[in-house]
C-alpha positions as CSV (number, residue, x, y, z in Angstrom):
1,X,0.0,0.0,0.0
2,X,3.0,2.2,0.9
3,X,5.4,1.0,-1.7
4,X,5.0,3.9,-3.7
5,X,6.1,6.0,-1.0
6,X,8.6,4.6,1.0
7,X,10.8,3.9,-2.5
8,X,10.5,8.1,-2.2
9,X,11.4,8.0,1.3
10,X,14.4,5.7,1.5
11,X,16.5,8.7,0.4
12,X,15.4,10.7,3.1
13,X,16.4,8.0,5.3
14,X,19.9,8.6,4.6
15,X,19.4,12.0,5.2
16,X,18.9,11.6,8.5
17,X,22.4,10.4,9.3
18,X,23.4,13.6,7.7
19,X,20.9,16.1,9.4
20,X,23.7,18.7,10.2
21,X,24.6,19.1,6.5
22,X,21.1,19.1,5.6
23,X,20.6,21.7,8.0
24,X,23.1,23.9,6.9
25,X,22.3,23.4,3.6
26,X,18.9,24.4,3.3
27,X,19.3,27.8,3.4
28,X,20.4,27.4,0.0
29,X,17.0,25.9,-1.5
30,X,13.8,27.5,-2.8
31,X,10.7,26.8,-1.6
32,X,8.3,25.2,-3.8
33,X,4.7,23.8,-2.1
34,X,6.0,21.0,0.3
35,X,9.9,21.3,-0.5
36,X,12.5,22.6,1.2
37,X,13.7,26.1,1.9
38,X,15.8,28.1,4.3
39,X,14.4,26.8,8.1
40,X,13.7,28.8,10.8
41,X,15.8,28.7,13.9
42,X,14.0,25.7,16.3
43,X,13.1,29.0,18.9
44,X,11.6,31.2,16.1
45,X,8.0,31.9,17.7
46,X,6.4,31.9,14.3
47,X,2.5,33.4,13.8
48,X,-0.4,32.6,15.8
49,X,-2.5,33.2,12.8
50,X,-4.6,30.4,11.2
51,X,-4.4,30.6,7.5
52,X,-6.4,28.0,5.3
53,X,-7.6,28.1,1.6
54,X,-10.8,26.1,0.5
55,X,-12.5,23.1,1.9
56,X,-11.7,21.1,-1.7
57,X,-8.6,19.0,-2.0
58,X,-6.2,19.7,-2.4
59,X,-5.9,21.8,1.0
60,X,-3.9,24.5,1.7
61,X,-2.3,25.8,5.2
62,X,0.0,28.5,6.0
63,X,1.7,27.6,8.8
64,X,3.4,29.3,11.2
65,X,6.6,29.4,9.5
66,X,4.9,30.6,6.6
67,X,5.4,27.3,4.5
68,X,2.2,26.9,2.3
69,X,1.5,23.2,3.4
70,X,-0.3,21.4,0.6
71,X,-2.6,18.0,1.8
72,X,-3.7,15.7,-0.8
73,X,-6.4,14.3,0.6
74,X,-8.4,13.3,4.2
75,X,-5.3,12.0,6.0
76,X,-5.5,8.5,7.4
77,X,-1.6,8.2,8.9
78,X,-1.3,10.6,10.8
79,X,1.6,12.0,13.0
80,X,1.8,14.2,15.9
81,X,5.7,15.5,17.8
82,X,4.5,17.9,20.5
83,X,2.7,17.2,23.6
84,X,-0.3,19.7,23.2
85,X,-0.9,18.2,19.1
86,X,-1.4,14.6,20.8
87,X,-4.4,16.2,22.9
88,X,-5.6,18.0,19.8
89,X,-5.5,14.8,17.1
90,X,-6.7,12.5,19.4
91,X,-9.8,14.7,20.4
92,X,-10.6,15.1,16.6
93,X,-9.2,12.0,14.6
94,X,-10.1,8.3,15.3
95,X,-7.3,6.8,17.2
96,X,-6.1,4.3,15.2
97,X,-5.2,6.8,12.4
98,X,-2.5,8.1,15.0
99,X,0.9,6.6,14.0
100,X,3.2,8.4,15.9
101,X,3.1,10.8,19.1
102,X,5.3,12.6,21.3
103,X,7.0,10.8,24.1
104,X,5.1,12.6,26.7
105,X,2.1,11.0,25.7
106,X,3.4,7.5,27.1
107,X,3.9,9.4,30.8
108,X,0.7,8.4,32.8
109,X,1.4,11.5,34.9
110,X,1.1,14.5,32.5
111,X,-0.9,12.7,29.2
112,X,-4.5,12.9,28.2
113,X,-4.0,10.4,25.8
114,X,-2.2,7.5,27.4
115,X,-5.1,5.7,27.6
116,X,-5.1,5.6,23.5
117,X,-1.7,5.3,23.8
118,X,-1.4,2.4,25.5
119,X,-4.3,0.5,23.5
120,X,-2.5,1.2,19.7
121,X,0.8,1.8,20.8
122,X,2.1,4.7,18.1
123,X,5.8,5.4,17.1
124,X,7.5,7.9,19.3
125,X,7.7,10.9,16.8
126,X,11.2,11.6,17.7
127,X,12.3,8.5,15.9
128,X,12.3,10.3,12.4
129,X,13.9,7.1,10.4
130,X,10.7,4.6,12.2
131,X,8.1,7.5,11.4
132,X,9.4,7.4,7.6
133,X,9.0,3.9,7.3
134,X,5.7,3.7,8.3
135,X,4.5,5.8,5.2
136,X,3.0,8.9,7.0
137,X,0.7,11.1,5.1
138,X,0.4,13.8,7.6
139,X,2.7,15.0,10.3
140,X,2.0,18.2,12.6
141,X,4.6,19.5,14.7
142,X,5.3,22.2,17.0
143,X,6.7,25.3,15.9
144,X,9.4,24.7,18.4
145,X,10.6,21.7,16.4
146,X,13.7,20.9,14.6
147,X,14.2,22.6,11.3
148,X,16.1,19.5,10.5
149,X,13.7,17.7,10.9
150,X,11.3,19.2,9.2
151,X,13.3,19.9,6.0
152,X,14.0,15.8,6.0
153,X,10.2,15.6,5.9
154,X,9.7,18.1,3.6
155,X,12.0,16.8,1.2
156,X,10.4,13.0,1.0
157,X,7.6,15.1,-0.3
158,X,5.1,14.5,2.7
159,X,3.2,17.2,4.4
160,X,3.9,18.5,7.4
161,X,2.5,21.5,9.1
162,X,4.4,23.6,11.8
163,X,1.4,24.7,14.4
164,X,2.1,27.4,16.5
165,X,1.6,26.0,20.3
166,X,3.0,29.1,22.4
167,X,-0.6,29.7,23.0
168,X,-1.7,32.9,24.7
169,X,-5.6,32.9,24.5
170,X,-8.4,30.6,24.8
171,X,-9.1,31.3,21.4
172,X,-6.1,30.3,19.8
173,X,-6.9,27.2,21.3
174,X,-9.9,27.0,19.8
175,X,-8.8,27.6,16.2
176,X,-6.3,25.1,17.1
177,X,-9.0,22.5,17.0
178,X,-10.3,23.8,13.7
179,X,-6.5,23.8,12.4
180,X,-6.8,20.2,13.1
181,X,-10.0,19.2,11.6
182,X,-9.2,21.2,8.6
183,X,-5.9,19.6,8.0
184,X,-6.7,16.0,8.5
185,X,-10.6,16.0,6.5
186,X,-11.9,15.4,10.2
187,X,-13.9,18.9,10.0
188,X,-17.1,17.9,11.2
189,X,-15.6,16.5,14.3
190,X,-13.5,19.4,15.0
191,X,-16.8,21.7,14.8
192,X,-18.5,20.3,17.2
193,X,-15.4,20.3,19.7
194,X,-15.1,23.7,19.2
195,X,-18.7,24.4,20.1
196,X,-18.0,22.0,23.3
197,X,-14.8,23.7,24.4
198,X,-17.2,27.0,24.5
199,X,-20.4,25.6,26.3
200,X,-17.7,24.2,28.8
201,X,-16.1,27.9,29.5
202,X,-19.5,29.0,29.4
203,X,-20.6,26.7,31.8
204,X,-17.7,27.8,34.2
205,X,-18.5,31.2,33.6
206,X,-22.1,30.9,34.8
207,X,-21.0,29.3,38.3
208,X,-19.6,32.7,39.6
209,X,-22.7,34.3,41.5
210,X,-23.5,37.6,40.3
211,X,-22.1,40.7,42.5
212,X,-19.9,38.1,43.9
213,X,-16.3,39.4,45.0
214,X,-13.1,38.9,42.9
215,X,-11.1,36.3,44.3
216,X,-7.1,37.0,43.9
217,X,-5.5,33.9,42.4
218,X,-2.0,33.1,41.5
219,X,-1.0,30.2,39.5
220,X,2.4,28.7,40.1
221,X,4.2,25.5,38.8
222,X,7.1,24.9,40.6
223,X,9.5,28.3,41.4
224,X,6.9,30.0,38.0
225,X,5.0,31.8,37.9
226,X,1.8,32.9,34.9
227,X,1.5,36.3,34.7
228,X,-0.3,38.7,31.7
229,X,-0.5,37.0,28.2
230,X,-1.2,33.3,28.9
231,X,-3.7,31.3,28.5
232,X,-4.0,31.1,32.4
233,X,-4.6,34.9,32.8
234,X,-7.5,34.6,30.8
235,X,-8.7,31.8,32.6
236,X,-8.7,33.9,35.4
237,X,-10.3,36.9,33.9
238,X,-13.1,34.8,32.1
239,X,-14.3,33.3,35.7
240,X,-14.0,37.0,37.2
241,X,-11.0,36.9,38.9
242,X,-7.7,39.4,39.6
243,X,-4.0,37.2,37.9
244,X,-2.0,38.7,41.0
245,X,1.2,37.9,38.9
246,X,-0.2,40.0,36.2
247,X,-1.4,42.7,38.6
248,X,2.0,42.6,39.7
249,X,3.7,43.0,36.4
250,X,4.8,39.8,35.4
251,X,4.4,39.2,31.6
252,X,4.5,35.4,30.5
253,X,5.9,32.1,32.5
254,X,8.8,33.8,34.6
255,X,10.0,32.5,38.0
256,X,8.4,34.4,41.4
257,X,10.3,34.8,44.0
258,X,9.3,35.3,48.4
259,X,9.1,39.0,48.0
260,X,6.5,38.3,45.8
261,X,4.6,36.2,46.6
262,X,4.4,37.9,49.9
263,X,3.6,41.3,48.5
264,X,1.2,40.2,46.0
265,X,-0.9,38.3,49.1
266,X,-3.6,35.9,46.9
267,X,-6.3,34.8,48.4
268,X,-5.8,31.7,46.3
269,X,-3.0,29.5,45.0
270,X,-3.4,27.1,42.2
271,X,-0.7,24.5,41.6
272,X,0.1,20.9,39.8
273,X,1.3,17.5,41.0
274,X,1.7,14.0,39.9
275,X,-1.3,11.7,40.4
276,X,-1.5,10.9,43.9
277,X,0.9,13.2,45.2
278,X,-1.6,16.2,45.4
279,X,-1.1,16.6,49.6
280,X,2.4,16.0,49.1
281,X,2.7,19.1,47.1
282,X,0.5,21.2,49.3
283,X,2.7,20.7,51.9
284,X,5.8,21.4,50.4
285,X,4.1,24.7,49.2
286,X,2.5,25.2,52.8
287,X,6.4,24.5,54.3
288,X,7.6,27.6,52.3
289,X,7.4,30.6,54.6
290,X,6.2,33.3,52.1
291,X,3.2,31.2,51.3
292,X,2.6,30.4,54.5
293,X,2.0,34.0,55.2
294,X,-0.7,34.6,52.5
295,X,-4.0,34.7,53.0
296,X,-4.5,31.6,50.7
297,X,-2.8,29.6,53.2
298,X,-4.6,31.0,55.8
299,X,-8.0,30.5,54.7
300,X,-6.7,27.1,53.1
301,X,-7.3,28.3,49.7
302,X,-4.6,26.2,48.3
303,X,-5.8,24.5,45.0
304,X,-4.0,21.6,44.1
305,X,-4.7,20.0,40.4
306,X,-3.3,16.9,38.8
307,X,-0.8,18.1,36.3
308,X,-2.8,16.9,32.8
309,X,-5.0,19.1,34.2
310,X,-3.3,22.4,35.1
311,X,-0.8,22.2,32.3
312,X,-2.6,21.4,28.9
313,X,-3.2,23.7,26.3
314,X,-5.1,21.6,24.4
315,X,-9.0,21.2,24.4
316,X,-8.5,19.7,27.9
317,X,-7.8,22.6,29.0
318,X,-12.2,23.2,29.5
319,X,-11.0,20.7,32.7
320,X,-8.3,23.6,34.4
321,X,-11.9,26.1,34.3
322,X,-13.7,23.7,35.5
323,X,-11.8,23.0,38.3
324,X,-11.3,26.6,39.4
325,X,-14.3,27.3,38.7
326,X,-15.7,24.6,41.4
327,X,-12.9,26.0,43.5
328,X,-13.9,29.4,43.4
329,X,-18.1,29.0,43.8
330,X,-18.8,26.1,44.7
């Protein structure tokens, strides 16, 4: 069934053992639809901005590199490279069609997937020679991703699209979903996920009482800190809340430190652990003598959610508003 395609790969496959030249070298190359041209540094942050032609095949995407992608046809072998993409396929392609993931969707601790995992165990998407030779006809990667890799890919003539995943806004992640449905035929699907992830934020909306105070949060994952433009602030925001860290002046993921934490005083603290571990890490946070001193601690305000659910960005992230939002009202 593959034949076709692997006698087109097997020349890739050498080029693996050579990715550094290849890597240098592409900057020499023009960029036809689907070949290979100059690549991006791997910590370019690339565009937000979801760019798609027509609903006939064949499709095209701009992706955040600003590669026109170009996809035959519904895509039936699908892979997936960064942790956020395995949430997003799985929640809009049948799982079989998965043939490759990230590894962090084999850790029962963080993934959303593992179940699906476990049952069809996938490639690991690092492994670019075993992907190859399993005759993909879709890969989606992060736009944090090798450019090596990606030109090999490109090169064997198979499409692969690099999302952006530095998500800021619950939106994004929503377009995310579309992104997915729209570049593996699964559109239907995707639609009606959409409209799910936004009855779910809804529905965490609508458990805040009217009139009802703003409760100070801050959300911290290890010695970080989520301040103004993430997708936690506007979790925040959306259930009627005050982002301390972003009252405070903290832009992005950055590390806290005592001060503060003591200065900014939340009346809520919202943090991750492994399954099973949750009072273990309330403690430890409880044990440290600036939190101790907020009125968080205090009042006992100290939210502590499994990491596959504070971490995401992914359509499981409707789980993190949720759970705040149950937190917060009750």
């Amino acid at each position: 069934m593959h034949s076709h395609r692997l006698a087109g790969v097997w020349p890739s496959l050498i080029l693996i053992a050579l990715t550094g030249i290849v890597a240098g070298a592409v900057e020499h190359f023009a960029s036809p639809v689907g070949g290979i041209r100059a690549a991006w540094q791997s910590n370019w942050p690339g565009s937000a901005a979801v760019r798609t032609g027509g609903q006939e095949y064949p499709r095209q995407a701009i992706d955040s590199d600003g590669f026109t992608v170009s996809v035959p046809g519904p895509a039936r072998r699908i892979v997936s490279q960064y942790w956020s993409i395995d949430d997003y396929v799985y929640t809009v392609v049948p799982p079989e069609r998965v043939i490759a993931v990230s590894e962090t969707a084999y850790l029962p601790g963080i993934s959303n997937v593992y179940h699906y995992v476990q049952r069809f165990r996938p490639a690991i998407a690092t492994d670019l020679e075993r992907v190859l030779r399993l005759g993909p006809d879709l890969l989606i990667v992060s736009n944090s991703s090798r450019a090596d890799y990606c030109a090999i890919v490109r090169s064997a003539g198979i499409p692969i699209y690099r999302a952006f995943t530095t998500f800021t806004t619950l939106e994004e992640l929503a377009e995310t979903i579309r992104l997915t449905g729209y570049l593996t035929g699964d559109d239907l699907t995707a639609d009606a996920e959409v409209k799910r992830f936004w009855a779910a934020i809804e529905a965490a909306k609508a458990r805040r009482p009217p009139n009802a105070p703003r409760p100070r949060i801050l959300g911290i994952s290890g010695h970080y800190g989520w301040g103004s433009q993430t997708v936690f602030d506007e979790i925040i925001r959306t259930l009627g809340g005050i982002n301390v860290a972003a009252e405070g002046g903290l832009a992005g993921s950055q590390a806290v430190n005592s001060e503060q934490i003591v200065r900014w005083n939340p009346e809520w603290i919202v943090s991750g652990a492994d399954p099973g571990r949750e009072q273990e890490a309330k403690a430890r946070l409880l044990a440290d003598p600036a939190i101790a001193l907020t009125q968080a601690a205090r009042e006992g305000h100290i939210l502590i959610l499994e990491n596959r659910v504070l971490l995401p960005l992914s359509p499981f992230t409707t789980r993190l508003v949720a759970a705040m939002a149950e937190a917060l009202y009750g």
